[in-house]
C-alpha positions as CSV (number, residue, x, y, z in Angstrom):
1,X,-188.0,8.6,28.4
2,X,-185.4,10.5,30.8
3,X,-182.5,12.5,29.3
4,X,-179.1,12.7,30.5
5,X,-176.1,14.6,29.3
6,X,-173.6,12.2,30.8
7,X,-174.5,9.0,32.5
8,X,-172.3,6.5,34.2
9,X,-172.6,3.5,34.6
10,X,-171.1,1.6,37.6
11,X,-170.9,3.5,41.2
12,X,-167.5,1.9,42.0
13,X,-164.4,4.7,42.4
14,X,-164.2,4.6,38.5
15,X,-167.8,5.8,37.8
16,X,-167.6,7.9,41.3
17,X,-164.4,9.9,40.0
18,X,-165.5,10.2,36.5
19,X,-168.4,11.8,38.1
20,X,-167.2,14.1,40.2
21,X,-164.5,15.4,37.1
22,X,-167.9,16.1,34.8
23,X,-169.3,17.9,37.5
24,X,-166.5,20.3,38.1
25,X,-166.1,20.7,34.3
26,X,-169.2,21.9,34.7
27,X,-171.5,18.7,33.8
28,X,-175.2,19.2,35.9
29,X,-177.2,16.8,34.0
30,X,-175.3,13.7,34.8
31,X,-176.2,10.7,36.9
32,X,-174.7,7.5,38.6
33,X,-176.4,4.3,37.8
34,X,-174.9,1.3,40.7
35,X,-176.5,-2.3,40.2
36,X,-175.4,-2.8,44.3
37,X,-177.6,-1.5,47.1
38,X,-174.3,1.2,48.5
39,X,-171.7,3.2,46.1
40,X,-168.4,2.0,46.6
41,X,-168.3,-1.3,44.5
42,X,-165.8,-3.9,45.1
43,X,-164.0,-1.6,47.7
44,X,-166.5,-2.0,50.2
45,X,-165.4,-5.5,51.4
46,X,-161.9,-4.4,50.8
47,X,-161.5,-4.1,54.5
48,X,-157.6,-4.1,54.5
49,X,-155.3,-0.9,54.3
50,X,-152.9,0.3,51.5
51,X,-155.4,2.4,49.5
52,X,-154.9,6.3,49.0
53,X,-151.2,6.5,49.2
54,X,-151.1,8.3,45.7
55,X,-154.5,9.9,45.5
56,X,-155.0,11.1,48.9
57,X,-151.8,10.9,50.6
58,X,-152.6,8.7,53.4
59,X,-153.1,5.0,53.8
60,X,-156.6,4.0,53.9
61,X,-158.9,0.8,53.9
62,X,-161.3,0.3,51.0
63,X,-164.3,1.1,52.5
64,X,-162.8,4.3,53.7
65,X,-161.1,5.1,50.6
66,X,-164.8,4.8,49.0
67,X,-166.1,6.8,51.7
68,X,-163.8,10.0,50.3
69,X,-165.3,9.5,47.1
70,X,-169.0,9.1,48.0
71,X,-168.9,12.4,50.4
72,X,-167.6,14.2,47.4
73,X,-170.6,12.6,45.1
74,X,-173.0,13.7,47.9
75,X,-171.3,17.3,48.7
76,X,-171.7,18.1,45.0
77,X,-174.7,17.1,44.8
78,X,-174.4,14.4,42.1
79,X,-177.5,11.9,41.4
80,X,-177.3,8.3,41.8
81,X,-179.3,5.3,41.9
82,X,-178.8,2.3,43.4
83,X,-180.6,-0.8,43.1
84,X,-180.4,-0.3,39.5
85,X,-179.3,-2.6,36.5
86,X,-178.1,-1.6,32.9
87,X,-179.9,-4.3,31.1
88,X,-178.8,-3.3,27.7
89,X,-177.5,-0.3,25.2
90,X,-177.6,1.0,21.6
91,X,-175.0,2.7,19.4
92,X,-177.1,5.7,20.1
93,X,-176.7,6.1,24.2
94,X,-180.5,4.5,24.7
95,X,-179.6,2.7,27.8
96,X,-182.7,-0.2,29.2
97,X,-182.5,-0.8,33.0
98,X,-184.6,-1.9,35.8
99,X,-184.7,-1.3,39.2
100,X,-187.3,-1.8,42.4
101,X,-188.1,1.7,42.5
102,X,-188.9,2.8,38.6
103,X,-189.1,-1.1,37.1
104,X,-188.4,-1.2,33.8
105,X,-187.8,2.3,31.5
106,X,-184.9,3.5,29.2
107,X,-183.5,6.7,29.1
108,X,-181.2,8.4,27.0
109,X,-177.5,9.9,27.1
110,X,-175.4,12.5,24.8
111,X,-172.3,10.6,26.7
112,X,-171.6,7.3,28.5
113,X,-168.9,6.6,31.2
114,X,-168.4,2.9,30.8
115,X,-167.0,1.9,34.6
116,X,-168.3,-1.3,35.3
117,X,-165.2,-3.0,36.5
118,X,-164.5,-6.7,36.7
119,X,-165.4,-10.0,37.2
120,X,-163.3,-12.9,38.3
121,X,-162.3,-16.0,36.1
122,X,-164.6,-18.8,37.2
123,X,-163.6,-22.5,38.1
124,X,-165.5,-23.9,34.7
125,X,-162.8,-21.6,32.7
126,X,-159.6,-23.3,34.4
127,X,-160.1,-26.9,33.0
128,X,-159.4,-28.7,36.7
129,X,-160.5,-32.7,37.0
130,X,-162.6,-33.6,39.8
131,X,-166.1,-33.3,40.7
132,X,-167.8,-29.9,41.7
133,X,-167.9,-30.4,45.5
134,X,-168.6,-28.1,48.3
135,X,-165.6,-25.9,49.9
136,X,-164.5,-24.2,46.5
137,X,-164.9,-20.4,45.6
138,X,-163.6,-17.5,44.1
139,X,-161.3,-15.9,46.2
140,X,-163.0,-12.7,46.1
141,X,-166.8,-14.8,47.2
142,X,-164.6,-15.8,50.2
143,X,-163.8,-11.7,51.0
144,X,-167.0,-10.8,50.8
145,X,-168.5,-14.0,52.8
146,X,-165.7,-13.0,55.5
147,X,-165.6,-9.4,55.6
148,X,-169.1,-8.5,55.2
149,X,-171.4,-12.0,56.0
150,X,-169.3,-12.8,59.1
151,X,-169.4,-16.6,57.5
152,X,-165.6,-18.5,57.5
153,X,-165.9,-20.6,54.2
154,X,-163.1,-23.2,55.7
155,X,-160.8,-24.2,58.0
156,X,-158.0,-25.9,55.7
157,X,-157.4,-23.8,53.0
158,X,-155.5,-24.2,49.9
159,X,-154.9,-21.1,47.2
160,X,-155.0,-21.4,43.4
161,X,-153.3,-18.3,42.1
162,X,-151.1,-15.5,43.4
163,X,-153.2,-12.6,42.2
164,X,-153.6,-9.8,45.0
165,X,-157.2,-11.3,46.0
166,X,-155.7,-14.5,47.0
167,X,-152.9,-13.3,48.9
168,X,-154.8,-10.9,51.2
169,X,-157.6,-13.9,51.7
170,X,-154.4,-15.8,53.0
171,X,-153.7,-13.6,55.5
172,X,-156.9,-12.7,56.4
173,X,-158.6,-16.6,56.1
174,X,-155.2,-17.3,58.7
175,X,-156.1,-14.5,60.8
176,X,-159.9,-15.9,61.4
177,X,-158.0,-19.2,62.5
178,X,-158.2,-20.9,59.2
179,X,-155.0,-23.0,58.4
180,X,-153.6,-22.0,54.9
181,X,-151.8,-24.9,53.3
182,X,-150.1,-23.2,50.4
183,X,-150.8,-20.7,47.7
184,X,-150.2,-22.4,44.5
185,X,-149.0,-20.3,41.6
186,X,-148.6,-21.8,37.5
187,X,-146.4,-19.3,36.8
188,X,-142.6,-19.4,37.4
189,X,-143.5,-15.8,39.3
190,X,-146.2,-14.4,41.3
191,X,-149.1,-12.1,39.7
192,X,-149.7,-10.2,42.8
193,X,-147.3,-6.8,44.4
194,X,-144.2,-7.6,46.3
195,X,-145.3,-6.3,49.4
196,X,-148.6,-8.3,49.6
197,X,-146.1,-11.2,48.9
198,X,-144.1,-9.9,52.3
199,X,-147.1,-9.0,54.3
200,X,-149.5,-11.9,53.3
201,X,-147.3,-14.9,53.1
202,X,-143.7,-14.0,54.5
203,X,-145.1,-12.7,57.2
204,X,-147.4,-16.0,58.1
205,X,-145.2,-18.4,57.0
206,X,-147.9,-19.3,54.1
207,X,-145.7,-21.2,51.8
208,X,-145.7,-19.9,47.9
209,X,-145.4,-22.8,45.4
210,X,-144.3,-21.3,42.3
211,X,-144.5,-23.3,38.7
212,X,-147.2,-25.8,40.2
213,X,-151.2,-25.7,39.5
214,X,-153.9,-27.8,41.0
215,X,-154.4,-31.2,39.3
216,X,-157.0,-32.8,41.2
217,X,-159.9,-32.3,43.5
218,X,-160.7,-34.9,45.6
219,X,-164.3,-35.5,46.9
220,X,-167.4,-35.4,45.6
221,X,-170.1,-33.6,48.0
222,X,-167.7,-31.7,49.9
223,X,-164.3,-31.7,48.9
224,X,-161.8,-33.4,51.2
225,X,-158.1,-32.1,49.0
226,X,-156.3,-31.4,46.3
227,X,-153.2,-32.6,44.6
228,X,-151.0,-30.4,43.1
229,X,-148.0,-31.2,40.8
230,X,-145.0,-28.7,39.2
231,X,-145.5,-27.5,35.5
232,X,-142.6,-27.2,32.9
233,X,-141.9,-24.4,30.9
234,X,-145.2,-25.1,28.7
235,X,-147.5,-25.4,31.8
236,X,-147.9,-29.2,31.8
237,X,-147.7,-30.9,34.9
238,X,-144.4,-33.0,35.2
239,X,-145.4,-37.0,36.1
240,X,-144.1,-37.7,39.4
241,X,-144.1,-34.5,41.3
242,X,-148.0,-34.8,42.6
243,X,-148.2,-33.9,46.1
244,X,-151.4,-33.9,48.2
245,X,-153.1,-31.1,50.0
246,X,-156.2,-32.6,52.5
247,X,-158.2,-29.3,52.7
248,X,-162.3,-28.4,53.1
249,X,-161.7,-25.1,51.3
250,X,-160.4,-24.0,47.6
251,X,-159.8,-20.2,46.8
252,X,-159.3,-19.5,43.0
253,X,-157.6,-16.3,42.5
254,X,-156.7,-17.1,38.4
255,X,-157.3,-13.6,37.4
256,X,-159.7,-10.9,36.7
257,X,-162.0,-10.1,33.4
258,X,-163.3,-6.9,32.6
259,X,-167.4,-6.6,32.9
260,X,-168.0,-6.1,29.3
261,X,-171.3,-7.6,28.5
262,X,-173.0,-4.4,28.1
263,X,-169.9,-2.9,26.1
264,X,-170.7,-5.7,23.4
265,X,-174.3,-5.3,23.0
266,X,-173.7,-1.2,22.1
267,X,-171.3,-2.3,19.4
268,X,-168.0,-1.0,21.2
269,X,-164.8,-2.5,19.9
270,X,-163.2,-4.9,22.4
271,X,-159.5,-5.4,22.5
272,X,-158.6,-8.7,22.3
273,X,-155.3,-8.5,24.4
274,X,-157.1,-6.8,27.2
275,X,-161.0,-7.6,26.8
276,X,-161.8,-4.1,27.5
277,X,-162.6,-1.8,24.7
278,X,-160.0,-0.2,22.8
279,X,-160.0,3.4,23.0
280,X,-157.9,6.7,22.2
281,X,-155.7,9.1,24.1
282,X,-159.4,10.5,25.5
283,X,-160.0,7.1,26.6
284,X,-162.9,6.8,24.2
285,X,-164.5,3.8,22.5
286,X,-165.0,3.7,18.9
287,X,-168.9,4.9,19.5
288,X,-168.7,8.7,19.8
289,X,-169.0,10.3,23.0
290,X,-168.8,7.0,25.1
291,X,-165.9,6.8,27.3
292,X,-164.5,3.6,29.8
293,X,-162.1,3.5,32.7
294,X,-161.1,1.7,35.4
295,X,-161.2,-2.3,35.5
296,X,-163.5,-2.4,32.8
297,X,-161.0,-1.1,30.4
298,X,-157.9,-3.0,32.1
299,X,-157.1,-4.8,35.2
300,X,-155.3,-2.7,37.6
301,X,-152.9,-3.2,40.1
302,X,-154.0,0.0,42.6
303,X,-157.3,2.0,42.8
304,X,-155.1,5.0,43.1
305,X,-154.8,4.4,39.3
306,X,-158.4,3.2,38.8
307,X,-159.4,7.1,39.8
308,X,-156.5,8.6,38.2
309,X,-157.6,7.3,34.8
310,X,-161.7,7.9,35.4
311,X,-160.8,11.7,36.1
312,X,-159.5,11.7,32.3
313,X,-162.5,9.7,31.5
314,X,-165.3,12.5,32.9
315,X,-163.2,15.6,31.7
316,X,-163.0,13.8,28.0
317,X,-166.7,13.5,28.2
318,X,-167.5,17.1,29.6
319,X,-165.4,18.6,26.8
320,X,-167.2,16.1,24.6
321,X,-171.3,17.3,26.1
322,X,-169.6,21.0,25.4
323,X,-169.2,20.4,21.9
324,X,-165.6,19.5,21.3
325,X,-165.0,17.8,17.6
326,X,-163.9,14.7,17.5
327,X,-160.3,13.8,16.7
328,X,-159.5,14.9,13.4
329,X,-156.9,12.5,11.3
330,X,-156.1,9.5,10.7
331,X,-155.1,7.5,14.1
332,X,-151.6,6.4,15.1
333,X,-151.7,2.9,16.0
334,X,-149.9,1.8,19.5
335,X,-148.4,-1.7,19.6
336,X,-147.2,-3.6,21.8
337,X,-143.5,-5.2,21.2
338,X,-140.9,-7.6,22.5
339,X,-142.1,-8.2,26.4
340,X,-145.5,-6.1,26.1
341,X,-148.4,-7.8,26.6
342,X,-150.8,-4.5,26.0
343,X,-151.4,-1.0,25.9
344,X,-153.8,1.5,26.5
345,X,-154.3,3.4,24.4
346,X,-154.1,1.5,21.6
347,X,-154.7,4.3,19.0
348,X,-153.9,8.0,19.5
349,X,-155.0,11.4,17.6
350,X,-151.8,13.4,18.4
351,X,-153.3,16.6,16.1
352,X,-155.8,16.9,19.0
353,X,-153.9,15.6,22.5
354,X,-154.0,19.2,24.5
355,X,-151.4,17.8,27.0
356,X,-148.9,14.5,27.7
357,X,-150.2,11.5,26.8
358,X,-150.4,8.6,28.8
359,X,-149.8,4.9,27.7
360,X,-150.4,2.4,30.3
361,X,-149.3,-1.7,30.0
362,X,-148.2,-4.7,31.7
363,X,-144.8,-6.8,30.8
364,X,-144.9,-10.3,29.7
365,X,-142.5,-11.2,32.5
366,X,-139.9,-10.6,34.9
367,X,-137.0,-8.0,33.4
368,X,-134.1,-6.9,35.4
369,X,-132.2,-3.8,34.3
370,X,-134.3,-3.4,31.4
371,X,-135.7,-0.2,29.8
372,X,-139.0,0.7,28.3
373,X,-138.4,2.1,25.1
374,X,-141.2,3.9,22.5
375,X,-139.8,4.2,19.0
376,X,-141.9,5.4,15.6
377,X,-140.1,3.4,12.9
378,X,-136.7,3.9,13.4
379,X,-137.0,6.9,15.4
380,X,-136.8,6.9,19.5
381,X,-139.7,8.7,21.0
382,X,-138.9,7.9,24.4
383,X,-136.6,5.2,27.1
384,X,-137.6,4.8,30.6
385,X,-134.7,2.5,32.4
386,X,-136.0,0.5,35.8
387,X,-134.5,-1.6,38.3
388,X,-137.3,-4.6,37.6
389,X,-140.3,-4.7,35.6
390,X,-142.7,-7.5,36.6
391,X,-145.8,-8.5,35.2
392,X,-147.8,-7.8,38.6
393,X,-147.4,-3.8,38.4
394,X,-149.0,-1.7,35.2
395,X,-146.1,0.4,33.7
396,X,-147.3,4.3,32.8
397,X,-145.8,6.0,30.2
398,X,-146.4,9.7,30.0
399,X,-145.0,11.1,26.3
400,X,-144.6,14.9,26.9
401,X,-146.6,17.1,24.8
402,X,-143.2,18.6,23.1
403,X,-142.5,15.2,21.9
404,X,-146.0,14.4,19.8
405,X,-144.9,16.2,16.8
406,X,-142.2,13.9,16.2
407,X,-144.6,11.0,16.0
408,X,-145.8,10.6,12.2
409,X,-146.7,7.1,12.1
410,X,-147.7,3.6,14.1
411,X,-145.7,3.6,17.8
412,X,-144.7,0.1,19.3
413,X,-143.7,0.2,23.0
414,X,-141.3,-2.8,24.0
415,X,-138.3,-3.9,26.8
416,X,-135.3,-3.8,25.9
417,X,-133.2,-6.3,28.1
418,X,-130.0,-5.4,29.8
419,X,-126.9,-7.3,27.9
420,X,-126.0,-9.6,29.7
């Protein structure tokens, strides 16, 4: 059995900056583990631009943002294997996998890096009538068939859900000379960033059906359209408002799930507002010494944030490989309130935070003139006031180190709505 001091699993730009933070902590004995043939993970058939702005300072496409990450994996000599699947774990870091070049072993870790990102939601988990005919995919299949297969899925195409995935495969399915019908949205607002809004629909004239949802598919080998109708305020489509969409091509963009399979089967705590694990300030699980970041933690709106939050993750686990106690005390729970539909963390040790803590979360909807307050009981911790919160961008909270003494009990983080 091989022995590790830190392994990682998932070579995406979580597990590659988690990495690279061990190993300038200090952390030699460490190793990548990447189920895909290249490091990178969903970035490389992210071929658009808008990556970097925060990390790097420079816009850059996904491949190219993985690119920056990979030389420094390489430069510092990190190990990595590709080819190689995490079939299974224990509550005591024994981790199975497989891969063409060793087959079948185990080896074992003093800490884990949990960063194996997302999934997407699947048709079967939407509840649509119709048959299962050719011509319908998740939007991200329809990326990677485009960007890295060369293969246009469709040539009439008609978009369930206005998550960022599905807007950019609008404009890039109408740049490849598909005609995009409509991007059809349940909600009464969409769940992808304002400016993919402007630059992947405004800017096509794609039309953006808000408050409707896909009803109907029509055809049973290959499918031949949809009908769509408006929803009222309890998602249930409104009789007499079905309109039909002839089309060869559905894209479902209905949201993302974290990967956590593996989590599960180690006996790490899931949340079940965010179906990632829960974990402290440190980002770690309820399993000592195993950490998680990225999109396997919590879906998130940039990758700039992605490697922001995996740099905490490797530092946490170097200090942890060095020795550092746990976190001593009992745990102060973090809530979420009125127009919060998570956070993360959702527990903190403030005896042991060395520095400002972080709380990231998403709102429940659209607030204008609103503020983010944290209170402790009765007591205000903290009020950040904002033009517009929507549900599409994650909020980050940072409470300053000189503020955790006053915190002696459960927090709850909540909007507070502009009178109106």
């Amino acid at each position: 059995m091989r022995e590790f001091d830190l392994v990682i699993i998932g070579g995406g730009p979580a597990g590659m900056a988690a990495a690279v933070a061990a190993k300038k902590q200090g952390i030699d004995d460490l190793i990548i583990l990447e189920r895909d043939d290249r490091l990178g993970g969903i970035l490389n058939q992210c071929i658009h631009n808008g990556f970097g702005l925060h990390t790097f300072k420079e816009e850059l496409t996904g491949p190219e943002y993985a690119e920056r990450y990979s030389d420094q994996v390489k430069e510092l000599g990190i190990p990595y294997e590709l080819g190689t699947m995490v079939l299974d774990m224990t509550g005591d870091k024994e981790i199975s996998l497989i891969s063409r070049r060793r087959g079948a072993e185990t080896v074992k870790a003093k800490a884990v890096v949990l960063a194996m990102g997302c999934r997407e939601r699947p048709r079967g988990a939407l509840g649509i009538a119709g048959f299962r005919p050719q011509g319908i995919y998740t939007a991200g299949t329809a990326q990677k068939l485009v960007n890295c297969e060369g293969v246009v899925p469709g040539k009439e195409v008609v978009i369930l859900g206005s998550g960022d995935i599905g807007l950019i495969m609008a404009r890039r399915m109408t740049l490849e000379g598909a005609k995009v019908r409509a991007v059809v949205e349940l909600m009464p607002y969409s769940s992808g960033l304002k400016r993919n809004i402007v630059q992947c629909l405004d800017d096509y004239g794609i039309p953006l059906m808000l408050s409707h949802t896909v009803v109907d598919i029509k055809g049973k080998e290959k499918l031949e359209g949809v009908w769509v109708a408006a929803v009222d305020e309890r998602n249930n489509p409104i009789e007499g408002t079905e309109e039909y969409f002839p089309c060869d091509t559905l894209l479902l963009s209905c949201g993302l799930i974290p990967e956590n399979e593996l989590s599960k089967s180690m006996g790490v705590e899931l949340s079940p507002l965010t179906g990632g694990p829960s974990v402290d300030e440190s980002l770690e699980t309820n399993i000592d010494g195993v950490f998680a970041c990225g999109n396997v933690l919590h879906v998130h709106d940039l990758v700039d944030f992605v490697s922001e939050e995996a740099v905490r993750a490797g530092e946490n686990a170097a200090e942890y490989i060095k020795g550092k106690p746990s976190s001593p005390g009992t745990p102060v729970a973090v809530k979420p309130g009125n127009g919060v539909r998570y956070t993360v963390p959702s527990r903190l040790y403030t005896q042991s935070a060395a520095d400002s803590i972080h709380i990231r979360f998403r709102v429940t909807g659209v607030y204008k003139g609103a503020a983010i307050v944290i209170t402790c009981g009765d007591k205000e911790i903290m009020r950040k006031r904002g033009r517009i919160f929507v549900p599409s961008e994650m909020q980050d909270i940072i409470i300053k180190k000189d503020k955790l003494p006053e915190i002696d009990g459960d927090l709850e983080v909540k909007v507070e709505e502009a009178v109106k």
